[in-house]
C-alpha positions in Angstrom: 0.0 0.0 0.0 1.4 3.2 -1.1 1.1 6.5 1.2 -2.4 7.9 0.6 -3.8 5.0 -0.7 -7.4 3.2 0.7 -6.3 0.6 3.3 -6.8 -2.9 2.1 -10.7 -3.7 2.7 -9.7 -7.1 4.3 -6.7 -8.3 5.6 -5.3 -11.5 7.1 -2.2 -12.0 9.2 -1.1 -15.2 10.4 -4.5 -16.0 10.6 -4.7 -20.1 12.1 -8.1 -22.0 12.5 -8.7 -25.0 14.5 -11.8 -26.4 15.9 -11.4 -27.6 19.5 -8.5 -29.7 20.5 -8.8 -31.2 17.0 -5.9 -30.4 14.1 -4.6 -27.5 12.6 -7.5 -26.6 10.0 -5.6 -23.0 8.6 -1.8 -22.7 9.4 -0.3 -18.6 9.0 -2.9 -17.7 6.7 -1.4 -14.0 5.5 -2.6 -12.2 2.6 -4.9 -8.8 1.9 -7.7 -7.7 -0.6 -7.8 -5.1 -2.1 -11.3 -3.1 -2.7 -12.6 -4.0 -6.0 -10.8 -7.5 -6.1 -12.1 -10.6 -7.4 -10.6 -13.1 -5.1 -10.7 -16.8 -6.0 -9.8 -19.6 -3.4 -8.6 -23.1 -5.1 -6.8 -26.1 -3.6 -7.4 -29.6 -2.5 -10.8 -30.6 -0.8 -9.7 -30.4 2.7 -7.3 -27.3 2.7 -9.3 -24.9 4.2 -10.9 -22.9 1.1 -14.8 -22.6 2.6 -13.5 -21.6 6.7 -11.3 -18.6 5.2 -14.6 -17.4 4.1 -16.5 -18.2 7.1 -13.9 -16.7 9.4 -13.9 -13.4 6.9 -17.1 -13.3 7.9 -17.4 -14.0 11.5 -19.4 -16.7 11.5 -16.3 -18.7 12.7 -13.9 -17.2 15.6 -10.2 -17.1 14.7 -7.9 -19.4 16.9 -4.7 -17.4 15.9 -3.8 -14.7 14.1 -5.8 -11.4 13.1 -8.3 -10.4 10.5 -9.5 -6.8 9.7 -12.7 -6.0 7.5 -13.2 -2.8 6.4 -11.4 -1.3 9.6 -13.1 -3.7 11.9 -13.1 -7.5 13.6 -15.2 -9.8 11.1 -17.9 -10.2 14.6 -18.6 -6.2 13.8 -17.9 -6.0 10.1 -21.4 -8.5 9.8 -23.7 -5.4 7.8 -20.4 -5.2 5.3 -20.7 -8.4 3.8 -23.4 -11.2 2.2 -22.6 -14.8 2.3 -24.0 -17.0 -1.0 -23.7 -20.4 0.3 -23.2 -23.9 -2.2 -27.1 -24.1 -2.2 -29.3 -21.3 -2.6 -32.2 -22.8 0.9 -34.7 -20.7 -0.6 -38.0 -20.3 2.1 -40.8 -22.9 -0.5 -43.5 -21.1 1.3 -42.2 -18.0 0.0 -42.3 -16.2 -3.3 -39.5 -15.0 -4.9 -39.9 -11.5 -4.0 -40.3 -12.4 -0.1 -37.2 -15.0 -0.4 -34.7 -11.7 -1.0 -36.3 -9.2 1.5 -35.7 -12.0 4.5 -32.9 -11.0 5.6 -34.5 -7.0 5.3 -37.0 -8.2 7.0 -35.1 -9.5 9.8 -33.2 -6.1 10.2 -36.9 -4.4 10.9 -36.8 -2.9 7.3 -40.5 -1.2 6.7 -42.2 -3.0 3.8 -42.6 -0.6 1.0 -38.9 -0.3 1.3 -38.1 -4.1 1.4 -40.3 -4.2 -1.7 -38.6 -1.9 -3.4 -34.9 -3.1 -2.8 -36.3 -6.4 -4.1 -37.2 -5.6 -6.8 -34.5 -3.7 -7.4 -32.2 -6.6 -6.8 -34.3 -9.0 -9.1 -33.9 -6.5 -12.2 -30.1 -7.1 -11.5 -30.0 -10.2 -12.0 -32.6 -10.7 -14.8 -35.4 -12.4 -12.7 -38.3 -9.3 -12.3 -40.3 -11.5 -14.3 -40.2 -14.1 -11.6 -40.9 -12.1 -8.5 -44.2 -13.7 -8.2 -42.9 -17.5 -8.6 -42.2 -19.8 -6.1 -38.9 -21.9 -6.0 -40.2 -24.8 -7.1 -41.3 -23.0 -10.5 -37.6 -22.1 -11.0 -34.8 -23.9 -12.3 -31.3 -24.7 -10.5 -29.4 -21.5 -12.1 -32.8 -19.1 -11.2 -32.6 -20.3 -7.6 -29.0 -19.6 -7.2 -29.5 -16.0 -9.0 -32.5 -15.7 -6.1 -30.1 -16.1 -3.5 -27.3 -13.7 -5.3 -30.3 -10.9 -4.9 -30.9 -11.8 -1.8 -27.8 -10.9 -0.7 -27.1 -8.2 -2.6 -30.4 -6.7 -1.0 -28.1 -5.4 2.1 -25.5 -3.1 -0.5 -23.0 -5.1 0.7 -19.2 -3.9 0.7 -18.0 -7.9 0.2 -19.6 -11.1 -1.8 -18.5 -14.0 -0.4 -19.4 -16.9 -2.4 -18.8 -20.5 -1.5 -19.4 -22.5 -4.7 -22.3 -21.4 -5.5 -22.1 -23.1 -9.1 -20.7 -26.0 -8.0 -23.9 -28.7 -8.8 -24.8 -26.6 -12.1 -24.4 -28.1 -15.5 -21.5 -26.3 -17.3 -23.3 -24.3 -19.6 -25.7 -23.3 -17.0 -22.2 -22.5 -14.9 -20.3 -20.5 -17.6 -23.5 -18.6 -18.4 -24.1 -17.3 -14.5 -20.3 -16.7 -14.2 -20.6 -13.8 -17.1 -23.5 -13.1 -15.7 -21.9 -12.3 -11.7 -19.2 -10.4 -13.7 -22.4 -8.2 -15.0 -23.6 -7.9 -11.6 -20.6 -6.5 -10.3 -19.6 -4.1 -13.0 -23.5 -2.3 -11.7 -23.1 -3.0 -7.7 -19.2 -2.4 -7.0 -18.2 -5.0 -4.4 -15.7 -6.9 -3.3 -15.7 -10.8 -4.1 -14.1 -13.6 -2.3 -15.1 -16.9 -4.4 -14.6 -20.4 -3.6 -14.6 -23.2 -6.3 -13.0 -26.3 -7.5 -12.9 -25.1 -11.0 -9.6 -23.7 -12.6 -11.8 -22.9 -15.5 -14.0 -20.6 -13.6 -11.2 -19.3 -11.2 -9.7 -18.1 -14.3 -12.4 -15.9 -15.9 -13.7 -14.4 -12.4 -10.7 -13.5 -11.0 -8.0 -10.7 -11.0 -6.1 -12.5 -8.4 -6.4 -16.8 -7.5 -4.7 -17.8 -4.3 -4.1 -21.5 -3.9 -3.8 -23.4 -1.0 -2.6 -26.7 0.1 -3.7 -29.0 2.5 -3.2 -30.8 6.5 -3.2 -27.8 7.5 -4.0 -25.2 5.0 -1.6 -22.9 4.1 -1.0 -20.5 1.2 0.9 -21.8 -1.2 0.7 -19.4 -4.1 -0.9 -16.8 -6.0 -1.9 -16.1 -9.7 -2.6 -12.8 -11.0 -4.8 -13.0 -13.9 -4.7 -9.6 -16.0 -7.5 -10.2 -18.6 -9.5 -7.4 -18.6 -13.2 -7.1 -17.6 -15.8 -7.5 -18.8 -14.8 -11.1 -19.8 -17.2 -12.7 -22.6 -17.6 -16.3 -23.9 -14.7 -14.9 -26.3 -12.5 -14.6 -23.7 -12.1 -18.4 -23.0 -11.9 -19.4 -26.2 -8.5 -17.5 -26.6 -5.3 -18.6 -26.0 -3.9 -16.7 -23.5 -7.1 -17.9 -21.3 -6.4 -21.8 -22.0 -2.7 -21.5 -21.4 -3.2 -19.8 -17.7 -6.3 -22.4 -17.2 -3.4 -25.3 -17.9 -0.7 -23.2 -15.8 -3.0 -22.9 -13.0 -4.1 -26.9 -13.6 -0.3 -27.5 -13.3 0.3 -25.6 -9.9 -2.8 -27.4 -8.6 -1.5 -30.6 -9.5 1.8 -30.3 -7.8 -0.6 -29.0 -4.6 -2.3 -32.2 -4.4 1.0 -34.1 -4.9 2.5 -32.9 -2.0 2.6 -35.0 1.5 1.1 -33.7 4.8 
């Protein structure tokens, strides 16, 4: 960080994670985000990728170590962020509409204004049409871009998103992928994304940080300097395949390595 410049919106130092008197889970866990980043979290199942997100958040405490969140400890930072979790647990009783002003709701937000931010957030992600459906009238990809309005509802400063594609076709998955990248160039936020695909690291991200397993620990980050917006175009080049197989390549010597 240069003098003058915005602090880093979140920042991790030596940040370790167990659960009990059970193993190391995250082991010196250093690194910061910048605001505007597009973060994306890769490495072997097991490594940690998922409880870096929840402890960003605060929904799990730190054992060691410190993290910062827009100034503050992730417990106070909670009205900064949204979470999208792997599966989008809409309310079935609910219509779509009512599914993204929950978490309004909750917060004691007045109806007409819940409404209107729902709406709001619906037309962002291309579902208006659908405010009146229920979740069983929608298909796997509409659910997920239900629960990406429903966070977004709360302006949040920071997206965290926990593979939220991860059980959608690959069509349905490159589609929504161009489609968050849309989002965010309307609604300026900060994205820390969690996935199994080098693929979709790739086109997201300006910056992939990989991490190895028993315990977690960084092992190594990527810059990726394609510029936004990406398109359908942009994978099909070959600066896009080559990084995709570099990035395959790092992974793979991750997953080699012994505990």
């Amino acid at each position: 960080m240069t003098s003058g410049s915005p602090p880093p919106i979140v920042e991790l130092k030596g940040v370790d994670k167990r659960y009990g008197d059970g193993p190391l889970i995250l082991d010196n866990i250093s690194f910061t985000a910048e605001r505007g980043d597009f973060i994306t979290l890769i490495g072997p199942s097991g490594c940690g990728k998922s409880t870096v997100l929840k402890l960003i958040s605060g929904l799990n405490p730190i054992t060691g170590g410190t993290i910062v969140v827009d100034g503050l400890e992730p417990s106070k930072a909670v009205e900064k962020l949204a979470f999208v979790f792997q599966e989008p647990t809409l309310l079935p009783w609910l219509t779509v509409s009512r599914n993204v002003e929950v978490p309004l709701q909750l917060h004691g937000m007045p109806a007409a204004e819940r409404a209107e931010i729902a709406k709001r957030s619906l037309s962002l992600v291309r579902l208006a049409d659908r405010a009146d459906y229920y979740p069983r009238q929608l298909s796997g990809g509409q659910k997920m871009r239900v629960s990406i309005a429903r966070a977004l509802g709360g302006s949040p400063r920071i997206l965290l998103l926990d593979e939220p594609f991860g059980a959608l076709d690959e069509m349905t998955r490159d589609h929504l992928n161009e489609e968050l990248l849309a989002i965010r160039q309307q609604s300026a936020w900060t994205a820390f994304f969690v996935t199994h695909s080098v693929a979709e690291a790739v086109f997201l991200s300006n910056r992939i940080l990989v991490l190895s397993a028993n315990p977690g620990r960084l092992h190594s980050e990527v810059r990726v300097d394609f510029p936004y917006p990406r398109t359908a175009e942009t994978r099909e080049s070959p600066a896009f395949q080559k990084l995709v197989a570099d990035v395959s390549k790092i992974l793979r010597s991750v997953e080699n390595l012994h505990p």
